[in-house]
C-alpha positions in Angstrom: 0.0 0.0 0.0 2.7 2.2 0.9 4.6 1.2 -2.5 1.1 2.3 -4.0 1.0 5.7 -2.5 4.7 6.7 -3.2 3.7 5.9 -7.1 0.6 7.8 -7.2 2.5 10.9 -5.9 5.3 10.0 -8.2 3.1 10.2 -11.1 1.3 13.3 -9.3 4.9 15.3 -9.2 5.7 14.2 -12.5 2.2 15.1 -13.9 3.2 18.7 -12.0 6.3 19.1 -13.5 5.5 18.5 -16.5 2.4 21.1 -15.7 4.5 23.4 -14.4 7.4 22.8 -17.7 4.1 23.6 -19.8 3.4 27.0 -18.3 6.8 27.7 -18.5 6.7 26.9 -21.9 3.5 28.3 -23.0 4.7 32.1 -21.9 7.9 31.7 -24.4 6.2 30.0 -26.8 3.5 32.6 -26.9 6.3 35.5 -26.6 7.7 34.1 -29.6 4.2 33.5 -31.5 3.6 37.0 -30.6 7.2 38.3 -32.0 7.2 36.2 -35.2 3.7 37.9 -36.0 3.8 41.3 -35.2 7.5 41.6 -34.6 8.4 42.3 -37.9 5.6 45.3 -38.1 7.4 46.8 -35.1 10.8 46.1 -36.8 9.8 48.0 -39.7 8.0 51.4 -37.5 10.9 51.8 -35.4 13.3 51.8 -39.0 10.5 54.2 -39.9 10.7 56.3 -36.7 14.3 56.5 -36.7 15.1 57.7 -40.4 12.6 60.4 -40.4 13.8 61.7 -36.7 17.1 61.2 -38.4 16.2 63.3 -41.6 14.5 65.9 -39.9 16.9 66.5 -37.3 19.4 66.9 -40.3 17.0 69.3 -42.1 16.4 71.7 -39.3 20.7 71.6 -38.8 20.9 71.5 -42.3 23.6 75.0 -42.6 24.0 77.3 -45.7 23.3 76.1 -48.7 22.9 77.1 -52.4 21.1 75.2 -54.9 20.6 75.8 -58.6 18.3 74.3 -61.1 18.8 71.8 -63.1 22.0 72.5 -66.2 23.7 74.8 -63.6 25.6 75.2 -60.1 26.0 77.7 -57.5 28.8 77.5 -55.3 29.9 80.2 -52.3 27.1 82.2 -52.3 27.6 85.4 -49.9 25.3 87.7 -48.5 26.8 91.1 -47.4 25.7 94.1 -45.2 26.7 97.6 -45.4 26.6 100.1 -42.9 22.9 101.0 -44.2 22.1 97.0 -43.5 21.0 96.6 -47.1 21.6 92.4 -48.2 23.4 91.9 -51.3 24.3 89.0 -52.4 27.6 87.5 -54.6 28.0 84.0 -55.6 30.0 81.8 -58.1 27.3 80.4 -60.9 28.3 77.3 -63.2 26.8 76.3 -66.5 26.9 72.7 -67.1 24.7 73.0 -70.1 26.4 71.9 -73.7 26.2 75.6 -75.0 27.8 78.8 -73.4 25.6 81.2 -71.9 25.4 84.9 -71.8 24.0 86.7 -68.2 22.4 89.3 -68.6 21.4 90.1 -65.6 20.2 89.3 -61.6 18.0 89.7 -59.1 17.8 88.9 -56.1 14.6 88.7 -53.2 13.6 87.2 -50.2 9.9 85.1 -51.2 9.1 85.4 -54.8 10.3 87.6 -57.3 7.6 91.3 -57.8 7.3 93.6 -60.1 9.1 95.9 -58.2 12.5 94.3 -57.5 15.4 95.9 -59.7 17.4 94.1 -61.6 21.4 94.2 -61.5 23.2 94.0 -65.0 25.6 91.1 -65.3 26.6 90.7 -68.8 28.9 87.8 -68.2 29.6 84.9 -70.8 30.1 81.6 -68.9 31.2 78.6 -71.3 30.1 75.5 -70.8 31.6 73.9 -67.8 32.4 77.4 -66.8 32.3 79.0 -64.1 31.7 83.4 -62.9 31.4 85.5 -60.1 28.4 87.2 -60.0 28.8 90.2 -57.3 26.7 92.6 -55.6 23.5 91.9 -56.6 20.9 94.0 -54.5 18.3 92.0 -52.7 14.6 93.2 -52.7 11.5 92.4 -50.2 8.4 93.1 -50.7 9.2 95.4 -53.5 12.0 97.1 -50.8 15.4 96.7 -50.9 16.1 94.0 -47.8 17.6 94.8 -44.7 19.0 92.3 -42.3 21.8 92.6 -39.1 25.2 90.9 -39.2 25.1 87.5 -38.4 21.3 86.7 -39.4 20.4 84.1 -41.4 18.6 84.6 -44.3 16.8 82.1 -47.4 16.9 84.4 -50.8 16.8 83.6 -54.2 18.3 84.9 -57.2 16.9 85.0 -60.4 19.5 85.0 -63.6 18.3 86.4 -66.6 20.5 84.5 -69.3 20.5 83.1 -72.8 22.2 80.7 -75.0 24.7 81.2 -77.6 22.4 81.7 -81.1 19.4 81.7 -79.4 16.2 82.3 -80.6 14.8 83.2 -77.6 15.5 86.4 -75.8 16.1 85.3 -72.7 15.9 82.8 -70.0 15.6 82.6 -66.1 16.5 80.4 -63.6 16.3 80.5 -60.0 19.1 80.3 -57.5 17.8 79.5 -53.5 20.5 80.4 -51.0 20.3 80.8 -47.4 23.2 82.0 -45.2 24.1 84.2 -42.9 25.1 87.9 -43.4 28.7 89.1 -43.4 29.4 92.8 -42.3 31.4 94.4 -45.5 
């Protein structure tokens, strides 16, 4: 009888353990269930998350820049302050189209481009792959020639009146975004 009992609670511990291995079991196996069905969604929402907190963080640091449309280049674009505070802006503009290019001439405003903003004459010839300085260009706002403090940063854009060599047409524009920050001349 005694040899009776000791098997019963034999077999009731093993029947325990292996009870007690299944809800061990069970929580990791649903864990993983849980992971191998929704785990990759999350996966892919955190690579989400990260690269646009990533890109935006880079776009608000993002410094001075100075893009050109397409067929030319701008490269270090300055924006200049005199003692009246009056912005103009100098930069050096490429053109990497297959024909030379005459400039005639440049604006320059902060927004879009009114009726009212004067234009500076350039008359430059850039050859293809070439490169010029462009200086002094005045910079309008609002029909008003724009003001701004030493050390502020501004977003402008130029507009080039140019055409090509033999060209029908009688001129061209393109537009030129900069922003930087002023320089005291």
């Amino acid at each position: 009888m005694r040899k009776a009992l000791n098997e019963d609670k034999a077999e009731s511990n093993f029947a325990e353990g292996f009870a007690e291995k299944d809800k061990i079991f069970g929580k990791g196996q649903g864990a993983i269930e849980f992971l191998m069905t929704y785990g990759w969604a999350i996966f892919v929402i955190l690579i989400v998350l990260g690269s646009l907190i990533f890109y935006f963080s880079q776009l608000r640091s993002f410094g001075e820049f100075c893009f050109a449309e397409q067929g030319f280049t701008c490269n270090d674009a300055v924006a200049t302050v005199g003692s009246n505070d009056i912005v103009n802006v100098s930069l050096r503009f490429g053109n990497q189209r297959d024909k030379a290019i005459t400039v005639i001439n440049a604006t320059c405003v902060k927004g879009e481009i009114t009726e009212h903003a004067q234009k500076t004459i350039i008359n430059k010839q850039i050859n293809p792959g070439g490169t010029e300085v462009i200086r002094n260009i005045q910079c309008y706002e609002d029909g008003n020639l724009l003001k701004a403090k030493e050390n502020q940063d501004i977003l402008i854009n130029v507009f080039i009146w140019y055409n090509l060599t033999n060209d029908i047409v009688p001129y061209r524009v393109t537009k030129v975004s900069i922003k930087t920050k002023t320089q005291r001349i």
